[in-house]
Backbone bond lengths (Angstrom), bond angles and torsions (degrees), N, CA, C in turn:
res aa  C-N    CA-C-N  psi(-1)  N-CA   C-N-CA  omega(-1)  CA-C   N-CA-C  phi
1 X - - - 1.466 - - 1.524 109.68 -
2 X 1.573 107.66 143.40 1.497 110.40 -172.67 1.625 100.34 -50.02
3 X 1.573 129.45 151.30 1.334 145.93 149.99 1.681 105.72 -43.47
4 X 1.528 112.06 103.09 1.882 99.28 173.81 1.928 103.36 -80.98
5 X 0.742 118.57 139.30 1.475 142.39 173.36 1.543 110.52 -107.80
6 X 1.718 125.93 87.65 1.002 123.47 165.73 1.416 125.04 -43.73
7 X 0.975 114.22 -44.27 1.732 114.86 -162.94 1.483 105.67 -75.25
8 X 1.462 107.58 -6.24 1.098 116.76 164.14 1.224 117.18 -43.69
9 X 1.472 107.71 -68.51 1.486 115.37 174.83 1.855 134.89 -65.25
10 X 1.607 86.25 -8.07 1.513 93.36 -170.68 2.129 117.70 -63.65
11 X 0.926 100.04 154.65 1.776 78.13 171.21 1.142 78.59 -132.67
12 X 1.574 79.16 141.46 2.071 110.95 -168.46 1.681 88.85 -152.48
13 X 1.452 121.35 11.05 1.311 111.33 143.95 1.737 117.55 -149.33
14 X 1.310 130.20 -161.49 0.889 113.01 171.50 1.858 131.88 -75.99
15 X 0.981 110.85 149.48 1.479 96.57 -166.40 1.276 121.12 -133.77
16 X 1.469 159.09 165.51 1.162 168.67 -46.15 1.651 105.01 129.65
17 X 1.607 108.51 87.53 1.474 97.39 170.47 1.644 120.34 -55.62
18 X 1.330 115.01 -38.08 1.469 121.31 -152.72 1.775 112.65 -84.77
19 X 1.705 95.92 0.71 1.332 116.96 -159.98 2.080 90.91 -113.29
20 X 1.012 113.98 -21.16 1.623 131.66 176.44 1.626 113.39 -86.72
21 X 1.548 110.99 128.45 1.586 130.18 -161.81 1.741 80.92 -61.30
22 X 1.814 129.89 142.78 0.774 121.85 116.00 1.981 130.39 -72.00
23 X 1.346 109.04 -5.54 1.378 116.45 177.72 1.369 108.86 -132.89
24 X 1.653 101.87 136.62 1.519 110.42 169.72 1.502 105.21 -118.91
25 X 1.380 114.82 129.86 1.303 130.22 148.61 1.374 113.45 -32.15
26 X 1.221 167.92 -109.66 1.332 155.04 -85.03 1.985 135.47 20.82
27 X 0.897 81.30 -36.80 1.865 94.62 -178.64 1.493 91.74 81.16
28 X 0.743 127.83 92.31 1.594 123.09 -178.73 1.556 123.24 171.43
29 X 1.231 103.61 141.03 1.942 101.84 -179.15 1.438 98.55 -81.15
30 X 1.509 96.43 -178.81 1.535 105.75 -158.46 1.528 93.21 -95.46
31 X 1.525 126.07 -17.17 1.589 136.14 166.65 1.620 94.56 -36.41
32 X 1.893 95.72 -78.71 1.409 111.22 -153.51 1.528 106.28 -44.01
33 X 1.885 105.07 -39.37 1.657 98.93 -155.98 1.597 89.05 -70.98
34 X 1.202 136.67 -53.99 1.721 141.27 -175.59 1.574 112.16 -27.22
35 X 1.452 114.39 -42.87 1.523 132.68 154.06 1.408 129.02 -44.16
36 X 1.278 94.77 -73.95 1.768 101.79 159.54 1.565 119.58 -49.16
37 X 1.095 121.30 -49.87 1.545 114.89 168.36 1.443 110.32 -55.15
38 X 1.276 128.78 -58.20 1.467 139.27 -177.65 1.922 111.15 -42.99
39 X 1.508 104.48 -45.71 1.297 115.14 175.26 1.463 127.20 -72.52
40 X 2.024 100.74 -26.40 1.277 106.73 -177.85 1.847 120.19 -93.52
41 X 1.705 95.20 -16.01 1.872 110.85 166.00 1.750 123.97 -64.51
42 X 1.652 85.60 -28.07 1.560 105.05 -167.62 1.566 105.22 -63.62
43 X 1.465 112.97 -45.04 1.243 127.96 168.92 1.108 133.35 -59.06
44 X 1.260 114.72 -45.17 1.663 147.93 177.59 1.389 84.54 -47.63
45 X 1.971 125.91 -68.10 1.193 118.91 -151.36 1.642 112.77 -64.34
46 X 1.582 103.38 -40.89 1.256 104.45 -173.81 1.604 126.07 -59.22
47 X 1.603 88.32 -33.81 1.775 97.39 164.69 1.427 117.22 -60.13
48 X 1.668 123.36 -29.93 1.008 103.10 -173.52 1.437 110.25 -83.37
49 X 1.394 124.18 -18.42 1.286 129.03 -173.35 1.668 111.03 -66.05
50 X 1.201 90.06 -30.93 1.959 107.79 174.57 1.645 97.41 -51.99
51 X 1.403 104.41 -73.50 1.074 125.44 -174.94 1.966 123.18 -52.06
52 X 1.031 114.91 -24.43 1.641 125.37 160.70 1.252 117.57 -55.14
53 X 1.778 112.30 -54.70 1.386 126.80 -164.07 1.757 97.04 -63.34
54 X 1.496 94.92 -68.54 1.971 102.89 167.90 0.964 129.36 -32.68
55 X 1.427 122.13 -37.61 1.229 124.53 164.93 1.775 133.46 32.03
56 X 1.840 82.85 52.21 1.633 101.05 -165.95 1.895 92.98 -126.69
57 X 1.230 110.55 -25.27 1.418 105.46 178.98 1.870 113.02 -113.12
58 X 1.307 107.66 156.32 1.679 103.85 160.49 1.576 99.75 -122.26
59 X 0.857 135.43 164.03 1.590 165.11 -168.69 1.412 117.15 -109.15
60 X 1.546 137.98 106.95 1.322 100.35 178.35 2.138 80.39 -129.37
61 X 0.739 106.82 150.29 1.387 153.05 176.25 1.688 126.22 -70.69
62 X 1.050 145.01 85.70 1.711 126.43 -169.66 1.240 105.20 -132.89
63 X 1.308 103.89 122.29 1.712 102.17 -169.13 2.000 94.95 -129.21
64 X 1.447 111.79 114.18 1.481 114.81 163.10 1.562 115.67 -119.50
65 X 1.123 93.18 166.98 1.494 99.68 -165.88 1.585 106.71 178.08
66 X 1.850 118.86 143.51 1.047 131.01 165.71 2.196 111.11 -44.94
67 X 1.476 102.46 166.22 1.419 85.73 -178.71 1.485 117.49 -70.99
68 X 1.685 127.52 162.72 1.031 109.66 -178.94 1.534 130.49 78.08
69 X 1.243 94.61 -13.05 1.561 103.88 174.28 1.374 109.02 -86.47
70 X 1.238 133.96 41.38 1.222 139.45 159.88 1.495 140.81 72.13
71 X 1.636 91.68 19.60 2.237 103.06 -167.47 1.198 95.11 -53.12
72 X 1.560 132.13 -52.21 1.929 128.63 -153.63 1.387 97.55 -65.48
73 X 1.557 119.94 -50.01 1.442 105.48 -160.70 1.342 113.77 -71.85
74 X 1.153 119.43 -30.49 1.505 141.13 -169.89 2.111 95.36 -63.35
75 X 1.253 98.70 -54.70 1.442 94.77 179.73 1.071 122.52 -65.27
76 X 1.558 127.34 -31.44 1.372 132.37 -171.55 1.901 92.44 -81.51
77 X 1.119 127.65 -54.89 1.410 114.23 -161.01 1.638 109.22 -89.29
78 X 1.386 125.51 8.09 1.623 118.36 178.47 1.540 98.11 -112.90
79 X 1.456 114.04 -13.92 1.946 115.73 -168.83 2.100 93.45 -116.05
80 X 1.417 109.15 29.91 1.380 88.89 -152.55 2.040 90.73 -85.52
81 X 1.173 114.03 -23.45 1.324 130.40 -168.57 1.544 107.06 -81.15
82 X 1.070 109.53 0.80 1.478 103.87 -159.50 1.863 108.38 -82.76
83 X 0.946 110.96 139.22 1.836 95.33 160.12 1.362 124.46 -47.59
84 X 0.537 123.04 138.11 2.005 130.87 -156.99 2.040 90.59 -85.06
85 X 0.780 120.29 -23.11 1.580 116.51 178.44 1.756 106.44 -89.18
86 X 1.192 134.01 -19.67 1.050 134.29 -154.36 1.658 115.29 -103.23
87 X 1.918 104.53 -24.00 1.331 110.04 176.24 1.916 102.07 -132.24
88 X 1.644 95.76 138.65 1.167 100.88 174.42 1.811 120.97 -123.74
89 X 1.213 104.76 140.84 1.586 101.58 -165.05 1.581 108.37 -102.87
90 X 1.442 129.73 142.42 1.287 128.49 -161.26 1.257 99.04 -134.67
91 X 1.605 150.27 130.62 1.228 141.79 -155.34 1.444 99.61 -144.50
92 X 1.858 131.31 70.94 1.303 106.54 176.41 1.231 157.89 -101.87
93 X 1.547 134.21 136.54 0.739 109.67 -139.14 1.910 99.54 -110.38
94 X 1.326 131.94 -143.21 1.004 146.07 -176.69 1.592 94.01 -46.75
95 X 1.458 133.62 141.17 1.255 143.67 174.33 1.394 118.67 -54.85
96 X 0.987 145.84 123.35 1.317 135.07 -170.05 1.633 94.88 -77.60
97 X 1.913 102.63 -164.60 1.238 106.81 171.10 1.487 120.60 -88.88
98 X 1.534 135.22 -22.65 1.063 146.17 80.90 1.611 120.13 61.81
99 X 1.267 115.04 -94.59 1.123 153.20 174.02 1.384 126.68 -74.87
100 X 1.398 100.38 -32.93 1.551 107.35 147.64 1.401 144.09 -96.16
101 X 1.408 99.77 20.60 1.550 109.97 163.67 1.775 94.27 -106.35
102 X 0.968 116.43 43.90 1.347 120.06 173.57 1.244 122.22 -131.43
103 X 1.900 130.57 -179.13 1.602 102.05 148.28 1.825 131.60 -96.22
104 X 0.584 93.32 -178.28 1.651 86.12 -174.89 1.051 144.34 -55.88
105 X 2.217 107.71 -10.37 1.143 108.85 167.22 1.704 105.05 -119.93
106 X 1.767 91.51 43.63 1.736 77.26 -179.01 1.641 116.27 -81.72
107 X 1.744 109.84 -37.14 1.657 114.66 157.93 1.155 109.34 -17.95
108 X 1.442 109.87 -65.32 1.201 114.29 -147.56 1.685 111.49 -66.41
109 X 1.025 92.18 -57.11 2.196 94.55 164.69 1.706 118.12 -43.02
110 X 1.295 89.19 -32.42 1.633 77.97 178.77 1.334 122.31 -87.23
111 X 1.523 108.14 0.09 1.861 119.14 170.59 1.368 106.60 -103.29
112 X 1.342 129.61 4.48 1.498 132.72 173.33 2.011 106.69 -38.50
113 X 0.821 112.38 140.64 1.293 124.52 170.57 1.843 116.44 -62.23
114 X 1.639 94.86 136.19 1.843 82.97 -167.39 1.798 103.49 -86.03
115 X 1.042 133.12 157.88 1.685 117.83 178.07 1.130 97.68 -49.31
116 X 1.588 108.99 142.90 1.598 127.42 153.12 1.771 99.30 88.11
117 X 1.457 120.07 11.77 1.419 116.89 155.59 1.362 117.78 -142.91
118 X 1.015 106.70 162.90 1.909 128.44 -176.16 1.813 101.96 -95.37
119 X 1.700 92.26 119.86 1.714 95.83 170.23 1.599 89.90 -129.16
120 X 1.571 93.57 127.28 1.723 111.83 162.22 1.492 115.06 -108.56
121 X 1.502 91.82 126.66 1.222 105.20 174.22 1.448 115.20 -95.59
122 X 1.676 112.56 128.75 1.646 118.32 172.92 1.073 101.81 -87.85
123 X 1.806 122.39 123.30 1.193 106.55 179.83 1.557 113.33 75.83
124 X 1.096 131.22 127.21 1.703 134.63 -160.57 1.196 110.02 -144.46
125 X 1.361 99.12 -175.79 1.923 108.61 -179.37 1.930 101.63 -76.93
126 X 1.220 88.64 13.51 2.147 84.30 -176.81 1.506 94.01 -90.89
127 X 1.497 136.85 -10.59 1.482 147.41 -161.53 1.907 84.30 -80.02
128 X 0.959 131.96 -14.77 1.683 132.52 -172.51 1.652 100.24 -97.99
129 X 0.961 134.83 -13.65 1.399 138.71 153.42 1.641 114.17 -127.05
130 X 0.789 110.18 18.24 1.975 111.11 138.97 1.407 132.11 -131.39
131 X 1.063 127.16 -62.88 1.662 106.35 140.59 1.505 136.49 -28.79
132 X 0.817 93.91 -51.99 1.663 89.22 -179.66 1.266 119.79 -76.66
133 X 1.647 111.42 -12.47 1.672 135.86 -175.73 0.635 120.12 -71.24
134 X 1.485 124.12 -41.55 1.903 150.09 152.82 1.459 122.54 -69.12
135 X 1.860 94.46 -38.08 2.244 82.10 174.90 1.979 77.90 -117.43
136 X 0.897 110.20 84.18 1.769 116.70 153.11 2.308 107.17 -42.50
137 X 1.434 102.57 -27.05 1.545 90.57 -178.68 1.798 108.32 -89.36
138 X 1.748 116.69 19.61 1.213 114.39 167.50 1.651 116.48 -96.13
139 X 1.326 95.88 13.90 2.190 107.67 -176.65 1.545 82.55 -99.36
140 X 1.092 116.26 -19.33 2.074 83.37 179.00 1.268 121.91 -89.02
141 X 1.615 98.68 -8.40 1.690 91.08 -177.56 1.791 103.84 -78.59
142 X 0.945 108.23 -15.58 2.055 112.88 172.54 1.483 91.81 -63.44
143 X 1.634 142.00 -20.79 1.304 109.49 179.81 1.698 118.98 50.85
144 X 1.646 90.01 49.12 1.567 108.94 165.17 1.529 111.90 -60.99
145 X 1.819 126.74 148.12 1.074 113.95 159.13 2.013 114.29 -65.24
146 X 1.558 119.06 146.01 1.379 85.00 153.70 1.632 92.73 106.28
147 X 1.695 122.36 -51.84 1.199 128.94 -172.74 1.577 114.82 -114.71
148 X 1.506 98.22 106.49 2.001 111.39 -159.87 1.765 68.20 -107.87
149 X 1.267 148.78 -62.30 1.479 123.25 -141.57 1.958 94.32 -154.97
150 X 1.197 107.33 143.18 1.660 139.45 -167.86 1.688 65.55 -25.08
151 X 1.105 118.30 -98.29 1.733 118.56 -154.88 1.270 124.43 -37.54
152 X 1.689 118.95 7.65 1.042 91.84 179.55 1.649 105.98 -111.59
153 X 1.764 109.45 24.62 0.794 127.98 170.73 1.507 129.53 -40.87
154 X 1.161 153.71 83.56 1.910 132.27 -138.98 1.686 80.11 -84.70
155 X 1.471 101.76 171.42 1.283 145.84 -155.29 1.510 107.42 -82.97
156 X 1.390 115.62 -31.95 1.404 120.24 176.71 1.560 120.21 -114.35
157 X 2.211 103.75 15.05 1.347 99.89 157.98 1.571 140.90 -42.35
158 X 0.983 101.56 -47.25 1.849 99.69 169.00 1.322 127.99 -63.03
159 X 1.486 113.75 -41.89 1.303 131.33 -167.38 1.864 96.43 -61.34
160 X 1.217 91.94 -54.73 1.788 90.74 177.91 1.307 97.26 -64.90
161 X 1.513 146.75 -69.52 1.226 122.80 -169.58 1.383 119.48 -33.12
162 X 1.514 125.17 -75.92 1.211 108.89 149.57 1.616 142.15 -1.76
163 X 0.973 152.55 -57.69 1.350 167.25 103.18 1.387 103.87 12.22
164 X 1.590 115.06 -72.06 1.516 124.59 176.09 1.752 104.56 -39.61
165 X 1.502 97.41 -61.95 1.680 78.80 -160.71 1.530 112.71 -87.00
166 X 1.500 113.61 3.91 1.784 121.83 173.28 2.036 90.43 -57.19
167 X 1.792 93.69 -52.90 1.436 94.89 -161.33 1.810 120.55 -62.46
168 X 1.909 109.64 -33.78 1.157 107.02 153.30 0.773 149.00 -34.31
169 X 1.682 111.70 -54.67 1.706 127.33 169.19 1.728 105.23 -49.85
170 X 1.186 104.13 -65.49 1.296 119.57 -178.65 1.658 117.27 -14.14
171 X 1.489 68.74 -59.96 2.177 90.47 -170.23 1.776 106.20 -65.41
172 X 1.081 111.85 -53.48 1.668 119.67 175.33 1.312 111.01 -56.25
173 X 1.598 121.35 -63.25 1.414 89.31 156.77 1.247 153.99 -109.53
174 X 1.361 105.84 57.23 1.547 110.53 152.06 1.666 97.85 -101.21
175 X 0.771 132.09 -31.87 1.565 126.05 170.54 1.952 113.87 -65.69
176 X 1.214 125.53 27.60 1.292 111.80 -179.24 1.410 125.63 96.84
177 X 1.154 132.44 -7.18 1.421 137.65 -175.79 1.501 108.25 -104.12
178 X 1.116 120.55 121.96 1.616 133.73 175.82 1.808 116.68 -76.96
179 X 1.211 117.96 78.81 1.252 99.02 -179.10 1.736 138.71 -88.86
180 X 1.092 118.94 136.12 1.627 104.24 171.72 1.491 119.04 -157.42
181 X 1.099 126.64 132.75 1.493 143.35 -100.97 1.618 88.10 -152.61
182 X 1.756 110.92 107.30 1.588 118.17 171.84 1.562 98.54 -115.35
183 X 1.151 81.48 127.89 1.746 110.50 133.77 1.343 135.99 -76.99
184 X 1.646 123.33 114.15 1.128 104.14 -172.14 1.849 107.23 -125.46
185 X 1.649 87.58 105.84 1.584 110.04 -172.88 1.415 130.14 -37.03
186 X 1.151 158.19 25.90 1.228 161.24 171.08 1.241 128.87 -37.25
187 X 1.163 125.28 122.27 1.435 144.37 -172.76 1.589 112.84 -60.68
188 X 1.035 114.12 151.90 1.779 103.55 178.32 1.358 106.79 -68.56
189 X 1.785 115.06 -51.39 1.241 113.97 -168.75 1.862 121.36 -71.31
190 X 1.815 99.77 -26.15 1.346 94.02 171.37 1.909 117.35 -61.26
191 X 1.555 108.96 -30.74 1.424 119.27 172.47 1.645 104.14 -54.57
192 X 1.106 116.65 -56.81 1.827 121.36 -166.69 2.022 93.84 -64.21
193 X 1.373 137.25 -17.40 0.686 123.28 -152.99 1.622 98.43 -107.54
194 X 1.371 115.31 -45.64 1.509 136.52 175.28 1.960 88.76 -46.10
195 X 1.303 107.64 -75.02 1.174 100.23 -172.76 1.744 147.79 -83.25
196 X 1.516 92.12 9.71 1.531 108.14 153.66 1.618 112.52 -73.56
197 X 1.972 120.49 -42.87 0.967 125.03 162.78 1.707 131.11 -49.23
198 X 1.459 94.73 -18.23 1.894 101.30 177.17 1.935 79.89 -82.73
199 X 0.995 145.04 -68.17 1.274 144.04 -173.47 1.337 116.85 -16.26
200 X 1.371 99.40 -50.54 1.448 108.19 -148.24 1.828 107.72 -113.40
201 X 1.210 105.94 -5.75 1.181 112.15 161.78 2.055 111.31 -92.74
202 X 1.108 116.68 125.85 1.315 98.97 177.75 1.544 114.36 -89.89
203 X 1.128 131.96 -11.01 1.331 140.44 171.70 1.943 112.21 -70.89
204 X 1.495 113.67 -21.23 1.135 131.70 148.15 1.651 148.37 -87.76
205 X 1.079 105.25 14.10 1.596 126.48 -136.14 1.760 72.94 -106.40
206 X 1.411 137.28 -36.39 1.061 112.20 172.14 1.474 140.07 -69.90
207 X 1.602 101.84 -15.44 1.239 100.40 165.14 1.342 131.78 -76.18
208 X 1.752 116.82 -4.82 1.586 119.29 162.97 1.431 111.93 -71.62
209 X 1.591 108.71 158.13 1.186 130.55 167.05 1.609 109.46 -136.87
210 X 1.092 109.68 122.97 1.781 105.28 145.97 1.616 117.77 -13.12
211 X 1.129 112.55 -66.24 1.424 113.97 -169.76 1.437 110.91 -75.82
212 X 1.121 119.36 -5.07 1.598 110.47 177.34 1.720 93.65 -76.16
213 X 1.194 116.10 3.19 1.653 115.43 -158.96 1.762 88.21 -94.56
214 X 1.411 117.71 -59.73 1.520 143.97 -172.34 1.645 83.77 -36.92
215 X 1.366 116.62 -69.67 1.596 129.82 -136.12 1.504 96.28 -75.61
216 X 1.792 110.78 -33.74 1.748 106.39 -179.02 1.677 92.40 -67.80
217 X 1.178 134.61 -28.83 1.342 125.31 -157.51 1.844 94.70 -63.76
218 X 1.157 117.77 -40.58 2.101 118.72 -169.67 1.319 82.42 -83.15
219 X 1.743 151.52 28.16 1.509 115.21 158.80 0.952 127.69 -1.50
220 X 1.553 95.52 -86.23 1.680 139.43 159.13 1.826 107.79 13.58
221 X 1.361 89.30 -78.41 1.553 109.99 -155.16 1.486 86.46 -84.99
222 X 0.940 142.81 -85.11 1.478 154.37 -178.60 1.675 101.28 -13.98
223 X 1.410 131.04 -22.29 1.366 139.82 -169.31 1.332 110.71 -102.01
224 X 1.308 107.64 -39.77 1.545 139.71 165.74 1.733 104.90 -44.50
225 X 1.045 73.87 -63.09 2.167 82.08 -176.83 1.247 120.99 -74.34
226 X 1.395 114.17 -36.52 1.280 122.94 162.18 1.709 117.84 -53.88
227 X 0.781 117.17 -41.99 1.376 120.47 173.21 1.172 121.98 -56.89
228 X 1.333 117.21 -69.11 1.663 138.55 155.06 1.410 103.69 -39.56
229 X 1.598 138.94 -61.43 1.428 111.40 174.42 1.339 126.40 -58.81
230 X 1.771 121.15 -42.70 1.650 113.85 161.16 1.828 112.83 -46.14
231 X 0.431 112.66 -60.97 1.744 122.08 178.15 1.347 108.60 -29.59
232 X 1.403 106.98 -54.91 1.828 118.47 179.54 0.975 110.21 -68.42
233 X 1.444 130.16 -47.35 1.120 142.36 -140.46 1.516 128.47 -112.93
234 X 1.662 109.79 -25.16 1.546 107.05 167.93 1.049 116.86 -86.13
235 X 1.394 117.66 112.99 1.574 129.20 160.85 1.313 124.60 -131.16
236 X 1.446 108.51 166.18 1.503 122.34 -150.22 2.088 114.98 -24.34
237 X 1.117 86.62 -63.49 1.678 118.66 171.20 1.490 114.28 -60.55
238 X 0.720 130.25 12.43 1.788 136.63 -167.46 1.750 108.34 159.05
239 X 1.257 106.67 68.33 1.839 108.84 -177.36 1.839 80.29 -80.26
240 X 1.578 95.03 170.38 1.053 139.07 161.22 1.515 120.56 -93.09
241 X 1.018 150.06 141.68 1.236 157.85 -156.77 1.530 107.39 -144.72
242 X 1.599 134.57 120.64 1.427 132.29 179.54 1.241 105.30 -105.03
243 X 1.233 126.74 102.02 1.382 128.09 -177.56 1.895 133.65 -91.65
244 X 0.552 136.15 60.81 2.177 155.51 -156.06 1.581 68.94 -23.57
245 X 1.500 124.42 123.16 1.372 133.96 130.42 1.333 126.33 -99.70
246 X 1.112 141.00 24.20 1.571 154.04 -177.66 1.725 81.02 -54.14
247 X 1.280 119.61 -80.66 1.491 125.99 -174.63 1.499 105.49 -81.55
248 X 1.303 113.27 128.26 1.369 141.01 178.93 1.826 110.11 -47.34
249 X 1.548 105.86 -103.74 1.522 114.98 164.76 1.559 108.12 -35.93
250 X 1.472 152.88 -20.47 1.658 120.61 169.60 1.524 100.75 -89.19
251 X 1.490 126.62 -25.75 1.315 117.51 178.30 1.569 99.94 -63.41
252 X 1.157 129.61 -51.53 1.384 122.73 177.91 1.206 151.62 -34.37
253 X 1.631 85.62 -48.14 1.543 126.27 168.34 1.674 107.37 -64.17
254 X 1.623 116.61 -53.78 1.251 104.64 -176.61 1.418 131.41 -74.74
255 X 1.590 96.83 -22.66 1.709 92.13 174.90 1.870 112.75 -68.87
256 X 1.313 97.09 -43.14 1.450 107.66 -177.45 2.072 99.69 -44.26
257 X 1.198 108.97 -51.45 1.586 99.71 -152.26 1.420 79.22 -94.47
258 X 1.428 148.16 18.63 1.208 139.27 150.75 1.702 125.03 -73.71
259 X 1.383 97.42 -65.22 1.393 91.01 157.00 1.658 134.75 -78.49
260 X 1.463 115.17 0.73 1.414 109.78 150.24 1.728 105.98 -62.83
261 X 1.389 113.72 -60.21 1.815 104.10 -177.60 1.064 117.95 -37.18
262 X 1.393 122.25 -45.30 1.745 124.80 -177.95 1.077 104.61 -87.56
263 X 1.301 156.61 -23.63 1.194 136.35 142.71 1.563 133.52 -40.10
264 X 1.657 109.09 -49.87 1.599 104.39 166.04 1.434 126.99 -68.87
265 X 1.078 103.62 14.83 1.792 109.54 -178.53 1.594 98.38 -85.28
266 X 1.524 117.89 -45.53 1.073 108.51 -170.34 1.719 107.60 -95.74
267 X 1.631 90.28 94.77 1.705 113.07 165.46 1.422 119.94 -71.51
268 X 0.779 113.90 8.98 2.078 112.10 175.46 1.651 80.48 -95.03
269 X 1.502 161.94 -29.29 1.303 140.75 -151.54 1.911 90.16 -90.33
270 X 1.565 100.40 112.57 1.534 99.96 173.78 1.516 79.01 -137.96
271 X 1.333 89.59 157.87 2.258 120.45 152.17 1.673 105.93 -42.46
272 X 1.074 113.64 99.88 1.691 104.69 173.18 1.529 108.26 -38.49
273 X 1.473 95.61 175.58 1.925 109.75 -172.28 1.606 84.44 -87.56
274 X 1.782 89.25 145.53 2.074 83.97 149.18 1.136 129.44 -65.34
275 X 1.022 154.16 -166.68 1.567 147.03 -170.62 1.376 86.50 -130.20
276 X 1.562 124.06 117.17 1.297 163.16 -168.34 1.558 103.83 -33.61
277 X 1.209 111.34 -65.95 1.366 126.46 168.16 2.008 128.23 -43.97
278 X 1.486 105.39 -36.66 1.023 123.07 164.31 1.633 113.82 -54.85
279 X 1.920 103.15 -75.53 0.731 126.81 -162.47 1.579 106.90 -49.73
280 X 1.362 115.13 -55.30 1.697 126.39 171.09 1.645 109.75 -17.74
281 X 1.954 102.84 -54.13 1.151 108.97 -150.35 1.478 117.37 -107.10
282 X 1.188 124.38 32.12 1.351 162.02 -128.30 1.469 93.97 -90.39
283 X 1.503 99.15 -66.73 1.640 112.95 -172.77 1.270 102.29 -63.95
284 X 1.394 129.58 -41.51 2.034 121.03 163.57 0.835 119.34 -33.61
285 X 1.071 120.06 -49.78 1.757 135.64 -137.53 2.285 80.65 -94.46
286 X 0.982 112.12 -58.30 1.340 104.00 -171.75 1.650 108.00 -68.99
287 X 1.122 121.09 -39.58 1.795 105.95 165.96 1.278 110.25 -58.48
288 X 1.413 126.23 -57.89 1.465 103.86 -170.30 1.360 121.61 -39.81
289 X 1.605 103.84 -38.73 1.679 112.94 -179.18 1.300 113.21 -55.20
290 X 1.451 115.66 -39.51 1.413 108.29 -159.24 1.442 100.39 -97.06
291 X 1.761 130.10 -1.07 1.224 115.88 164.26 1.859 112.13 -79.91
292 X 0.939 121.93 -4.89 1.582 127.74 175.08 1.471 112.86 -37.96
């Protein structure tokens, strides 16, 4: 199987969605790649189990993507090994009422990862400069000071958003949180194709909507912004990652053995020591048991 090269995907400069593979070759059946994922989760888990006991880092996870570009499956088959206490999944959707007497990344703090587990977010705090980028009349329901109607939007609203969440990331991780942030690349036509197949399957037919129809109509713009937020937004401490999902299992495969790579970098995450005294008395501790 082709050699995957994470940094491949990393953007560590500015970049060109339309100029970026939504498809990678591999040389490989979809067996072998199903394997490779299987071999590369197996690890993933044990790292995270490393990583629980240590209980010096949290993990957080950000996966965006056009619709159909594959966040559910991707989560269920790269987190499928995991201890069920150790990773938590966050899926958000439209702001409640709730949440909007707040600011915009207050949700998001309150799904922060606890030390020693992984929280993925479907859909992220980047939905505040892409959603809202395309319907600009979803900033009034935040009941900004200053902003009565879309125009009175100023000119360097995003740019500061931007900024805001450079500075968020920032703050989380220097406090312990590992972040890394996919993109998952999808083709227009693989989208028109995924979702003629929700059509035409009736056992799938619930996952269409009308409006997934509206939202393919802003490609365009929706690609536009996407670009411009990776651009702003991947840095050293929280890169961005562009991942080709046209094919299901290699997008899978690469995020999975992506954040295994960035995970083994950080070699200080070991199994604490026993505490000396314990350890000494080890062989006690198991006779007493076995005189029971």
């Amino acid at each position: 199987m082709k050699t995957i090269k994470c940094d491949d995907f990393r953007v560590d400069k500015e970049i060109k969605l339309s100029e970026l593979p939504t498809f990678l070759n591999i040389d490989t059946s979809e067996k072998k790649k199903s394997k490779a994922l299987e071999k590369t989760r197996e690890k993933l888990s044990k790292l995270q189990d490393k990583m629980y006991a240590h209980n010096r880092y949290g993990v957080l996870i950000c996966l965006q993507g056009m619709d159909t570009a594959g966040k559910d499956s991707l989560i269920r088959e790269v987190f499928k090994e995991f201890n069920s206490r150790g990773v938590v999944v966050h899926s958000f959707k439209t702001p409640n009422s709730t949440e909007l007497e707040h600011d915009y990344l207050w949700r998001h703090y309150l799904a922060l990862p606890e030390k020693g587990k992984f929280s993925v977010f479907n859909r992220t705090h980047y939905e505040n400069v892409l959603v809202t980028r395309v319907h600009p009349e979803y900033i009034l329901n935040e009941n900004l000071p200053g902003i009565e109607a879309v125009e009175d939007i100023p000119k360097d609203f995003w740019k500061k958003r931007y900024d805001q969440i450079n500075n968020f990331e920032k703050h989380i991780v220097e406090n312990g949180i590992i972040v890394l942030k996919f993109f998952l690349h999808l083709s227009k036509e693989e989208q028109r194709q995924r979702l003629l197949r929700r059509l035409e399957k009736e056992e799938h037919n619930w996952k269409f909507s009308p409006g997934d129809l509206k939202e393919r109509a802003r490609w365009e713009l929706y690609q536009q912004y996407y670009e411009e937020t990776i651009n702003h937004t991947s840095k050293k401490q929280a890169p961005w990652y562009v991942i080709p999902a046209d094919n299901k299992e290699t997008c899978r495969y690469i995020v999975a053995k992506t954040i295994l790579d960035e995970m083994e970098k950080y070699t200080d995450i070991k199994e604490p020591e026993l505490d000396p005294e314990i350890k000494k008395n080890i062989v006690v501790y198991r006779e007493q048991l076995q005189k029971e």
